[in-house]
PQR file with spaces between the fields and no chain letter, atoms N, CA, C, O and H, PARSE charges and radii, in Angstrom:
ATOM       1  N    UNK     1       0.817   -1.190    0.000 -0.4000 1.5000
ATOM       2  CA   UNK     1       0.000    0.000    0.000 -0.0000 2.0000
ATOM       3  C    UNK     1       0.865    1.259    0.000  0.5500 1.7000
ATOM       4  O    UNK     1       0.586    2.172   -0.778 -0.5500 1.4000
ATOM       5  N    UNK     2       1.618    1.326    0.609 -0.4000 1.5000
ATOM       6  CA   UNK     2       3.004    2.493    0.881 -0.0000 2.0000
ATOM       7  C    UNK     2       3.381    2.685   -0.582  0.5500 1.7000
ATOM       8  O    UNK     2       3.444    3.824   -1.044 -0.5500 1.4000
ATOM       9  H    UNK     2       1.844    0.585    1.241  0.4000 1.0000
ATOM      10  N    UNK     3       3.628    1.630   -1.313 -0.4000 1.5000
ATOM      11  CA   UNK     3       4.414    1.619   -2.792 -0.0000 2.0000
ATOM      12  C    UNK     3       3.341    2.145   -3.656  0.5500 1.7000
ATOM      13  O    UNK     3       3.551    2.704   -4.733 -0.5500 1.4000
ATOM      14  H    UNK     3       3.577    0.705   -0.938  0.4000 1.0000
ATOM      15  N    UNK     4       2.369    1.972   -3.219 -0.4000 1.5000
ATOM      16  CA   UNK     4       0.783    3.017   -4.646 -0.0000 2.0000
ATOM      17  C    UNK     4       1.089    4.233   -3.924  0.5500 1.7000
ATOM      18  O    UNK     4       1.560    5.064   -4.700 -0.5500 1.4000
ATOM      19  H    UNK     4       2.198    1.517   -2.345  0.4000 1.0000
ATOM      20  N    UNK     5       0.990    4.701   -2.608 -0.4000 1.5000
ATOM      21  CA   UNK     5       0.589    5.679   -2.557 -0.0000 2.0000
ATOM      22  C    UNK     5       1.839    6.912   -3.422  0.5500 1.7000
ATOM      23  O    UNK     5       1.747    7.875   -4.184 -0.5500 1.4000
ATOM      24  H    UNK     5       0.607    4.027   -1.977  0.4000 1.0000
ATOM      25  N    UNK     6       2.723    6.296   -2.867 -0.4000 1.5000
ATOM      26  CA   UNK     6       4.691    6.857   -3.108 -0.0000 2.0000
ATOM      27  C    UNK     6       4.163    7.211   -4.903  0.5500 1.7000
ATOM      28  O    UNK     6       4.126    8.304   -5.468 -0.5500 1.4000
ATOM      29  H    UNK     6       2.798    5.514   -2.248  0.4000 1.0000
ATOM      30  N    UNK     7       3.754    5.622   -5.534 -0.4000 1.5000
ATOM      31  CA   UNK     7       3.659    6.281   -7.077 -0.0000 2.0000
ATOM      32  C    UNK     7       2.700    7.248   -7.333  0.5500 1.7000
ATOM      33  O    UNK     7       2.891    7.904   -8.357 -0.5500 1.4000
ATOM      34  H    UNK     7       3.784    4.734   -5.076  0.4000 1.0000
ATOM      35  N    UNK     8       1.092    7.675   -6.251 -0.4000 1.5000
ATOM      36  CA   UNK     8       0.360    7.921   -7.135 -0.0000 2.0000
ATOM      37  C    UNK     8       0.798    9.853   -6.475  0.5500 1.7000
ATOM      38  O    UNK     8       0.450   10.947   -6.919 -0.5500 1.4000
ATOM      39  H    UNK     8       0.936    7.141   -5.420  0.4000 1.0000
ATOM      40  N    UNK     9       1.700    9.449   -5.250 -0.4000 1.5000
ATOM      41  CA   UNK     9       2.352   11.165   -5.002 -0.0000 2.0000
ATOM      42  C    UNK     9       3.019   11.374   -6.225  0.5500 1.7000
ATOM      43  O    UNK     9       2.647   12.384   -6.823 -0.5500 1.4000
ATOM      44  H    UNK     9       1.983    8.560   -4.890  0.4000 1.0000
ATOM      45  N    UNK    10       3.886   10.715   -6.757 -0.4000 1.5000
ATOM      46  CA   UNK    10       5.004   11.042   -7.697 -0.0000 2.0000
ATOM      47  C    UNK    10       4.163   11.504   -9.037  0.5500 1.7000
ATOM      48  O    UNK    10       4.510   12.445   -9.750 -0.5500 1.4000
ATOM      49  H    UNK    10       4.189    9.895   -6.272  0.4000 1.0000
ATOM      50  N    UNK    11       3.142   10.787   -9.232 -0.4000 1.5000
ATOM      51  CA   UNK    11       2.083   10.658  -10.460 -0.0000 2.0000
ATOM      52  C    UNK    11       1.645   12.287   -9.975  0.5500 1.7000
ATOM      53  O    UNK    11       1.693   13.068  -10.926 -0.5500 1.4000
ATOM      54  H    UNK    11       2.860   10.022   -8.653  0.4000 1.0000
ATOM      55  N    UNK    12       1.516   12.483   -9.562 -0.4000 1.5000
ATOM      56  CA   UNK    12       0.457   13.761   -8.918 -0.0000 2.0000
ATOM      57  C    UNK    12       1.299   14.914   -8.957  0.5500 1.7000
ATOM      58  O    UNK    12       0.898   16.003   -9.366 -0.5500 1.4000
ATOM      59  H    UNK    12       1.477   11.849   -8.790  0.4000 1.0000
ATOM      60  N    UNK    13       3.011   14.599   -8.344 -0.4000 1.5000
ATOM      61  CA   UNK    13       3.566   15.699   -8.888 -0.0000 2.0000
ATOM      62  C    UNK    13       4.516   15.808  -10.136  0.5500 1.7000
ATOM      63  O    UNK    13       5.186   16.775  -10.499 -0.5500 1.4000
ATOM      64  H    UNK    13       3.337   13.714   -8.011  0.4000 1.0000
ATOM      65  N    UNK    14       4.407   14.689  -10.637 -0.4000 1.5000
ATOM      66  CA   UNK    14       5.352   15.294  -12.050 -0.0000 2.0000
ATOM      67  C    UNK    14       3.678   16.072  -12.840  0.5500 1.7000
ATOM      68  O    UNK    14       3.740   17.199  -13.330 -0.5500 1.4000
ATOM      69  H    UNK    14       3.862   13.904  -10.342  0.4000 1.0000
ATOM      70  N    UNK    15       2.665   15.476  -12.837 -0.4000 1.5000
ATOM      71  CA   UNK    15       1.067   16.376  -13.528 -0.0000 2.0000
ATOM      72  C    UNK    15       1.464   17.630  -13.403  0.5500 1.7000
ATOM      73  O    UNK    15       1.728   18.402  -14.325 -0.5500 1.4000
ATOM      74  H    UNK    15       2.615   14.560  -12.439  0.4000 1.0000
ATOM      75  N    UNK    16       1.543   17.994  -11.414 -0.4000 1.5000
ATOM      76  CA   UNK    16       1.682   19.433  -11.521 -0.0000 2.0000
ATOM      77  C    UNK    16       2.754   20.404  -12.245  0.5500 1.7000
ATOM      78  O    UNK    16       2.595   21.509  -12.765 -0.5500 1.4000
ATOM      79  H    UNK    16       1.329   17.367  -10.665  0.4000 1.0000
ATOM      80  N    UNK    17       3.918   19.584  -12.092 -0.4000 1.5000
ATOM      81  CA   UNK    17       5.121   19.952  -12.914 -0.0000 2.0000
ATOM      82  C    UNK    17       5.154   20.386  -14.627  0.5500 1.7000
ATOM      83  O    UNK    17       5.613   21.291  -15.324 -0.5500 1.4000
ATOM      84  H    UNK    17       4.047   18.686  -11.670  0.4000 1.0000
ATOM      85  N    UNK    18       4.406   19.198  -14.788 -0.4000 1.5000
ATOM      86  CA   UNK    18       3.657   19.642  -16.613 -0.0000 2.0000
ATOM      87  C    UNK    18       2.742   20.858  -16.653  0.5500 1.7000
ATOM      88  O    UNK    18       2.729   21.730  -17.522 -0.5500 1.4000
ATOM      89  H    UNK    18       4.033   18.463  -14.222  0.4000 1.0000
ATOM      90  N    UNK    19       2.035   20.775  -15.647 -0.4000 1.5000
ATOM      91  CA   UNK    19       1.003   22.035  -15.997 -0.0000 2.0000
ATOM      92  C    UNK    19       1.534   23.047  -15.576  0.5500 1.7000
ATOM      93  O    UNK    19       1.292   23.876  -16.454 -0.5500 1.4000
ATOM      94  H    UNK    19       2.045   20.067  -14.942  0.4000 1.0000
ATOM      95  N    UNK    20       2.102   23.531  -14.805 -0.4000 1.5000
ATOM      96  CA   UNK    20       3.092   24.440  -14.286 -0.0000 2.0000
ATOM      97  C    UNK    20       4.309   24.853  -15.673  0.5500 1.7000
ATOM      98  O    UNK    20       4.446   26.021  -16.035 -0.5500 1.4000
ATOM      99  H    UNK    20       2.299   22.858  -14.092  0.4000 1.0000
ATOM     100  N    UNK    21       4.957   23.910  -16.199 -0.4000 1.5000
ATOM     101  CA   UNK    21       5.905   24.307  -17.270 -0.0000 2.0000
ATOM     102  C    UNK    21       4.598   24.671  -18.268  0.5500 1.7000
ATOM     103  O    UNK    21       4.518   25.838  -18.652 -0.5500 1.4000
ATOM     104  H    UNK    21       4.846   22.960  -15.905  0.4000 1.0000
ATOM     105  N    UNK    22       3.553   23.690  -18.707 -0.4000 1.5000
ATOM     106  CA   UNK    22       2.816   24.891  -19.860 -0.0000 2.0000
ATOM     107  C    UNK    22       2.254   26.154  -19.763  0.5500 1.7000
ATOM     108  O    UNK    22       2.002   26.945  -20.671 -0.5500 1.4000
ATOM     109  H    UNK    22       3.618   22.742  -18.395  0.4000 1.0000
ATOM     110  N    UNK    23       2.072   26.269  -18.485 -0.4000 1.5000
ATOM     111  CA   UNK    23       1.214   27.568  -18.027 -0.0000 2.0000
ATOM     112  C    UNK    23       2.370   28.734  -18.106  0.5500 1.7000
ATOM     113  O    UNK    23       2.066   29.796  -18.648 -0.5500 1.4000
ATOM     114  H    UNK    23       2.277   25.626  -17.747  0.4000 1.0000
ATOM     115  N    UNK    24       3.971   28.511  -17.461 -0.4000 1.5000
ATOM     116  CA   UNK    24       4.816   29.041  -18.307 -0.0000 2.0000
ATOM     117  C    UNK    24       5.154   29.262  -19.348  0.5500 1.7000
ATOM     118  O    UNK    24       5.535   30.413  -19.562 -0.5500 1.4000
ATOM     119  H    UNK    24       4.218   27.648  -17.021  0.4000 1.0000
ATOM     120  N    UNK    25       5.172   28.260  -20.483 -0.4000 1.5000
ATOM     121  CA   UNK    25       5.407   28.331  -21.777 -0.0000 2.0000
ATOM     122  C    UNK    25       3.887   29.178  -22.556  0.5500 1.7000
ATOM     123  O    UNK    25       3.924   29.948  -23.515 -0.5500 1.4000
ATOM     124  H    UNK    25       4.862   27.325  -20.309  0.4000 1.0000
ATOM     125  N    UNK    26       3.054   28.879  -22.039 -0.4000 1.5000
ATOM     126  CA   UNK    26       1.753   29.834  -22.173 -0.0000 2.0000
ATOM     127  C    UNK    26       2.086   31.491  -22.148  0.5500 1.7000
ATOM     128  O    UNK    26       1.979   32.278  -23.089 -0.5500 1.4000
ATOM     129  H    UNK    26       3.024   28.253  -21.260  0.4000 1.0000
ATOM     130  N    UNK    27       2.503   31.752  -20.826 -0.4000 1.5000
ATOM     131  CA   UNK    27       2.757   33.178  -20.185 -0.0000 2.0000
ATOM     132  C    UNK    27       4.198   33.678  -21.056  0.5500 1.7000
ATOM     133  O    UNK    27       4.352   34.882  -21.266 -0.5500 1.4000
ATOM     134  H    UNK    27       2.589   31.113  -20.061  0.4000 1.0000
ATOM     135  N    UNK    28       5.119   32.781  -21.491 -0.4000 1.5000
ATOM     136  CA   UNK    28       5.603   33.490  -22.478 -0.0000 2.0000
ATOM     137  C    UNK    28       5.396   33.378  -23.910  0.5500 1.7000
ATOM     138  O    UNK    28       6.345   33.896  -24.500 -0.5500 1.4000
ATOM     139  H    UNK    28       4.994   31.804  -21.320  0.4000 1.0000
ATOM     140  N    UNK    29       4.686   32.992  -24.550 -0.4000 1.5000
ATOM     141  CA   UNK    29       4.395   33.362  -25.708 -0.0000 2.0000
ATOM     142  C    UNK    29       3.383   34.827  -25.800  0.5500 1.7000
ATOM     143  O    UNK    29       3.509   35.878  -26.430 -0.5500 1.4000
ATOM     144  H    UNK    29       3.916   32.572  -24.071  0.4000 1.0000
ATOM     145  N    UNK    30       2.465   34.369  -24.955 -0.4000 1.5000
ATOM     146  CA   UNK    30       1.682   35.699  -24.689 -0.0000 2.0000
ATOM     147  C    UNK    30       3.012   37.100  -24.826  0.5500 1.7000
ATOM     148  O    UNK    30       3.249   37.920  -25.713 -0.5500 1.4000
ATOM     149  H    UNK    30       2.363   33.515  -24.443  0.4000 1.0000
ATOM     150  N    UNK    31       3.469   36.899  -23.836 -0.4000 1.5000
ATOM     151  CA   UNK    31       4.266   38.039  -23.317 -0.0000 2.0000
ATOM     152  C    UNK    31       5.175   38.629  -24.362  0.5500 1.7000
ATOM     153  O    UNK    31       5.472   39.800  -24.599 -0.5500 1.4000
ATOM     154  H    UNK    31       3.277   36.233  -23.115  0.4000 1.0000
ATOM     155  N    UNK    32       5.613   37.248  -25.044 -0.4000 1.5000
ATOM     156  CA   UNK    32       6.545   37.316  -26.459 -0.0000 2.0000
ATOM     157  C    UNK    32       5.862   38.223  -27.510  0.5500 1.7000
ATOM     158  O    UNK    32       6.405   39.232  -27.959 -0.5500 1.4000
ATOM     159  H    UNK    32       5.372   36.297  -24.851  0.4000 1.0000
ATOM     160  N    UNK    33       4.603   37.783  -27.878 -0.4000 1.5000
ATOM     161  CA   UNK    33       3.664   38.496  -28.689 -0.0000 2.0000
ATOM     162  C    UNK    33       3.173   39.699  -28.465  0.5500 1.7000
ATOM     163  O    UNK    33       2.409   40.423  -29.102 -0.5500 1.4000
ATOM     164  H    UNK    33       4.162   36.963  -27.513  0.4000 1.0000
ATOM     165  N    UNK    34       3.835   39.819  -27.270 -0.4000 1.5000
ATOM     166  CA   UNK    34       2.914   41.742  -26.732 -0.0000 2.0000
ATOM     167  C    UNK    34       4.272   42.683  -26.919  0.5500 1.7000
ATOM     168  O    UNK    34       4.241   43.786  -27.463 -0.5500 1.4000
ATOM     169  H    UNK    34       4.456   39.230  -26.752  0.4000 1.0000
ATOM     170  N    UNK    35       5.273   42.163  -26.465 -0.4000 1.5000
ATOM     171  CA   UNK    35       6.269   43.038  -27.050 -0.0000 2.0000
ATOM     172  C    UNK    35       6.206   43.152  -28.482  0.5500 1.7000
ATOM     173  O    UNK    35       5.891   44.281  -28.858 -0.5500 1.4000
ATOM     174  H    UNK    35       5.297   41.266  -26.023  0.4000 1.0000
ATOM     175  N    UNK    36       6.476   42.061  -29.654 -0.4000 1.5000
ATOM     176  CA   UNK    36       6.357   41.972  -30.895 -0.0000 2.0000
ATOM     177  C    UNK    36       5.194   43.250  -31.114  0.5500 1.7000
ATOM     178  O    UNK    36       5.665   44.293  -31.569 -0.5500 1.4000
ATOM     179  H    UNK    36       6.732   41.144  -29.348  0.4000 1.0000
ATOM     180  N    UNK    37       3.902   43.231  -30.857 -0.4000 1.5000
ATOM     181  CA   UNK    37       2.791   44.169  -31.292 -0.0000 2.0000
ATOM     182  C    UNK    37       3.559   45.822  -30.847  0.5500 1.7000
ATOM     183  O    UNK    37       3.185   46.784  -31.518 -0.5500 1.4000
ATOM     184  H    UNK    37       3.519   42.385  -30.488  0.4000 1.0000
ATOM     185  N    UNK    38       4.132   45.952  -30.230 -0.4000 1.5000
ATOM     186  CA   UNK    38       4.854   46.793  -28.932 -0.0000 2.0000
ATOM     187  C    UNK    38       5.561   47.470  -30.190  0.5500 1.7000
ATOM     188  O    UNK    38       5.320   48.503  -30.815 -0.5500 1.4000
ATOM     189  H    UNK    38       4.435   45.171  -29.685  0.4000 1.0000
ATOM     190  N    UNK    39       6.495   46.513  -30.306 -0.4000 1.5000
ATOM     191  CA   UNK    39       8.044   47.097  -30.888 -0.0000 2.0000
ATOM     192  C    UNK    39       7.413   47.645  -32.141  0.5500 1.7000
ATOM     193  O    UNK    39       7.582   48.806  -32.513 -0.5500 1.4000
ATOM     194  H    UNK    39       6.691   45.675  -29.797  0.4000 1.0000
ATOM     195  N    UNK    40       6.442   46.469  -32.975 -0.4000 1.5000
ATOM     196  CA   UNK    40       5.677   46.703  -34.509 -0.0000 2.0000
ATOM     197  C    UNK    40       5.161   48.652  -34.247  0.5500 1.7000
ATOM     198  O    UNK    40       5.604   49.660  -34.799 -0.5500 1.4000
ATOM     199  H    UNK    40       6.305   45.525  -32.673  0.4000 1.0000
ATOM     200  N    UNK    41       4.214   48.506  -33.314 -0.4000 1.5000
ATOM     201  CA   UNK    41       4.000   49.952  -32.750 -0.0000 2.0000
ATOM     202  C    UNK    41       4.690   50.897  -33.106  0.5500 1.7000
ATOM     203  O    UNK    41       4.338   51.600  -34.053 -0.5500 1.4000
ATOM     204  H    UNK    41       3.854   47.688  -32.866  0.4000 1.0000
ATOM     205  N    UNK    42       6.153   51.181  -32.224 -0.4000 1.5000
ATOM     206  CA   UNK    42       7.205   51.589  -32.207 -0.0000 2.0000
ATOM     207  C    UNK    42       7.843   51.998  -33.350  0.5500 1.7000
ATOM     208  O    UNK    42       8.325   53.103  -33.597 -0.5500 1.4000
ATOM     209  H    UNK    42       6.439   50.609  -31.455  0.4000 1.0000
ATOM     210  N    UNK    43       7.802   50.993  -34.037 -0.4000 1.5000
ATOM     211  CA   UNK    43       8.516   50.959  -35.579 -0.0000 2.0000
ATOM     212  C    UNK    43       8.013   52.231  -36.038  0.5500 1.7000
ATOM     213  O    UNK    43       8.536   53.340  -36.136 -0.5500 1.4000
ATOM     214  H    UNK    43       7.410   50.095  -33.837  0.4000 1.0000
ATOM     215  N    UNK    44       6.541   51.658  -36.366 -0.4000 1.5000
ATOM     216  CA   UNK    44       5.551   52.391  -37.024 -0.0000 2.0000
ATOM     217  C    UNK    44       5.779   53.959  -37.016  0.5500 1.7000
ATOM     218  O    UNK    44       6.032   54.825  -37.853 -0.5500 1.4000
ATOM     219  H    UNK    44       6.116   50.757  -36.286  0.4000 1.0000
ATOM     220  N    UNK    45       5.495   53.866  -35.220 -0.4000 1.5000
ATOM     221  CA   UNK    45       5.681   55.603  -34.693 -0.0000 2.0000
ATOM     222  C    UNK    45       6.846   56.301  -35.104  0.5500 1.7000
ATOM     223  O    UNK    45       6.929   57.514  -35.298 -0.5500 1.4000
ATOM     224  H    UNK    45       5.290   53.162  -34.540  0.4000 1.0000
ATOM     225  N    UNK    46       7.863   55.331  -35.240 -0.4000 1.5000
ATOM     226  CA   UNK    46       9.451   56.289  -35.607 -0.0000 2.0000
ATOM     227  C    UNK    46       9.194   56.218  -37.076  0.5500 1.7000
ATOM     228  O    UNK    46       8.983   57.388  -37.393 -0.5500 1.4000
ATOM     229  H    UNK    46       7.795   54.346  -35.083  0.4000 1.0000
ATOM     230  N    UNK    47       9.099   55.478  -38.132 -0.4000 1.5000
ATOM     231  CA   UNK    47       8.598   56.184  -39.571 -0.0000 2.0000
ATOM     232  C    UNK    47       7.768   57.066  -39.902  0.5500 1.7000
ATOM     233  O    UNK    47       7.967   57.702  -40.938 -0.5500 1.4000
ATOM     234  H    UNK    47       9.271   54.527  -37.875  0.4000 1.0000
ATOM     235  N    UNK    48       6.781   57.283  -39.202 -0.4000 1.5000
ATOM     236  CA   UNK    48       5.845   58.231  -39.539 -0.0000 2.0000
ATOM     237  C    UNK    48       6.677   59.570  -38.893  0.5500 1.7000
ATOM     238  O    UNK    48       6.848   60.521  -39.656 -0.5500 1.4000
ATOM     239  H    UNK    48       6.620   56.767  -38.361  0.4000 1.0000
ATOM     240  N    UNK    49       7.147   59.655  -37.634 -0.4000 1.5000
ATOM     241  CA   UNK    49       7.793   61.003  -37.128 -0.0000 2.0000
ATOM     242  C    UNK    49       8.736   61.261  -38.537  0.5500 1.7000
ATOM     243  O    UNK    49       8.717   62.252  -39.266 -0.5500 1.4000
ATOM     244  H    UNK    49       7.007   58.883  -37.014  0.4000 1.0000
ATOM     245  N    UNK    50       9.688   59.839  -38.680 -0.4000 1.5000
ATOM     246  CA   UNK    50      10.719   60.573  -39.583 -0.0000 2.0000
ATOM     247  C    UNK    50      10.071   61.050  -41.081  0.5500 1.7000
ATOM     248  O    UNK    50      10.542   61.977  -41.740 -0.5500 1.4000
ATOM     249  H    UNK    50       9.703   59.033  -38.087  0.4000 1.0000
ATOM     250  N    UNK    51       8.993   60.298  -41.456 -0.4000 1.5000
ATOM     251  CA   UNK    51       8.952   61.002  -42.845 -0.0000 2.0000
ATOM     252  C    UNK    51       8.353   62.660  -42.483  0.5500 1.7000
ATOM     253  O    UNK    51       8.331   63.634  -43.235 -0.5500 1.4000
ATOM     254  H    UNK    51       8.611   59.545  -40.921  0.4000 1.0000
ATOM     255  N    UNK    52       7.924   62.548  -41.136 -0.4000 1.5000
ATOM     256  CA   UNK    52       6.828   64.154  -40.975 -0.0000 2.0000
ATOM     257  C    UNK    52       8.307   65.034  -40.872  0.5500 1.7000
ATOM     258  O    UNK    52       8.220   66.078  -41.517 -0.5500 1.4000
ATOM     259  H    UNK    52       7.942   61.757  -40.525  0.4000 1.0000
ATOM     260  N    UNK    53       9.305   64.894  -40.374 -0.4000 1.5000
ATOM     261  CA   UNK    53      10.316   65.281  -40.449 -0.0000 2.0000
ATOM     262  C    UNK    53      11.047   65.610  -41.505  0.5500 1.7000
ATOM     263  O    UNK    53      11.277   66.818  -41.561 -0.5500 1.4000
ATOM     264  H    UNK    53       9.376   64.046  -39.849  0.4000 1.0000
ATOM     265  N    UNK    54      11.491   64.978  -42.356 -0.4000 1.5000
ATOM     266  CA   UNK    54      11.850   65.103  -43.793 -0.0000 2.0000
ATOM     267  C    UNK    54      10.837   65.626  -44.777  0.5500 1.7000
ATOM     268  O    UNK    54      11.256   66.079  -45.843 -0.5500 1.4000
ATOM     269  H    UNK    54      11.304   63.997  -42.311  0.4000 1.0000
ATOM     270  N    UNK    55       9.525   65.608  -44.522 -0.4000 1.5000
ATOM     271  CA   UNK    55       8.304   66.346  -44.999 -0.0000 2.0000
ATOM     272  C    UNK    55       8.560   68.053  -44.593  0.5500 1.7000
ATOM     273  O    UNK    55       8.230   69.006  -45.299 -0.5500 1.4000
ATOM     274  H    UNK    55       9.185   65.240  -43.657  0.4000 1.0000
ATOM     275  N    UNK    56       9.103   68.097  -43.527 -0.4000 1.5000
ATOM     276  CA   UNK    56       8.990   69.584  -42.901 -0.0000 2.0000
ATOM     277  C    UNK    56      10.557   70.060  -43.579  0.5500 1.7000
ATOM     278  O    UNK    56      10.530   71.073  -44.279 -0.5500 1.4000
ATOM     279  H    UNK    56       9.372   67.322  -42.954  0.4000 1.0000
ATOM     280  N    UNK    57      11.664   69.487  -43.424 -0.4000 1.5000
ATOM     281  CA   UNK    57      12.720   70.077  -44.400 -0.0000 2.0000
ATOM     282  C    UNK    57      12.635   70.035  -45.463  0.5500 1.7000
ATOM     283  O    UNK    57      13.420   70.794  -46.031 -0.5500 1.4000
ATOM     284  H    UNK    57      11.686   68.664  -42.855  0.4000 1.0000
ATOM     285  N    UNK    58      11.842   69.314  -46.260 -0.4000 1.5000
ATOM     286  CA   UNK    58      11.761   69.623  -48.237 -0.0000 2.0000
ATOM     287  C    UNK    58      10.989   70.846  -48.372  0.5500 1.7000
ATOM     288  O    UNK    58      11.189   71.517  -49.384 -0.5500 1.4000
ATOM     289  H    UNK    58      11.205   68.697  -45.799  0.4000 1.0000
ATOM     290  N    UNK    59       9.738   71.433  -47.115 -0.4000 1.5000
ATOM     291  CA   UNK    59       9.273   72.802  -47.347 -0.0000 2.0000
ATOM     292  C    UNK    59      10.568   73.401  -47.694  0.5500 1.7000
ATOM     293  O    UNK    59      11.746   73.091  -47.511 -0.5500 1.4000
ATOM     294  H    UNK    59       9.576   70.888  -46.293  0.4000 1.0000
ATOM     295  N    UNK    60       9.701   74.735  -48.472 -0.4000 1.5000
ATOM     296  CA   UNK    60      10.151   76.031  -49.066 -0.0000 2.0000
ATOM     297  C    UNK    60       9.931   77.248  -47.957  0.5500 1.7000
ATOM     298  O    UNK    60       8.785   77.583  -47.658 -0.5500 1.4000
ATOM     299  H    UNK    60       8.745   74.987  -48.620  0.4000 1.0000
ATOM     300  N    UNK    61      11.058   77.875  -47.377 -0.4000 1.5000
ATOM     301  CA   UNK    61      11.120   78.633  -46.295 -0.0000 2.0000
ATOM     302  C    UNK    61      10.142   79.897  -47.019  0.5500 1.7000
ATOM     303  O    UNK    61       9.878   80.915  -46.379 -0.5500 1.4000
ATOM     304  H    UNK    61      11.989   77.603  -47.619  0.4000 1.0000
């Protein structure tokens, strides 16, 4: 009886161990993908400043 219980602890915590590493591997992809949208953002915002920039020096004083 000692020897089920020993496996069905061990059974019980390598489970939690799996769900625990996907719920990590979960939390970073998320996290991965929010910077990506982030930086894409970013990008965006610094081309548009620079062309409004180079738009404002081709004016005629």
């Amino acid at each position: 009886m000692h020897l089920i219980n020993e496996a069905l602890a061990r059974a019980h915590c390598m489970e939690q161990r799996y769900v625990a590493e996907r719920d990590r591997h979960a939390y970073r992809l998320v996290a991965r993908r929010r910077m990506e949208r982030k930086a894409a953002r970013a990008a965006r915002r610094a081309r548009r400043l620079a062309t409004a920039v180079v738009a404002m020096n081709d004016r005629p004083l």
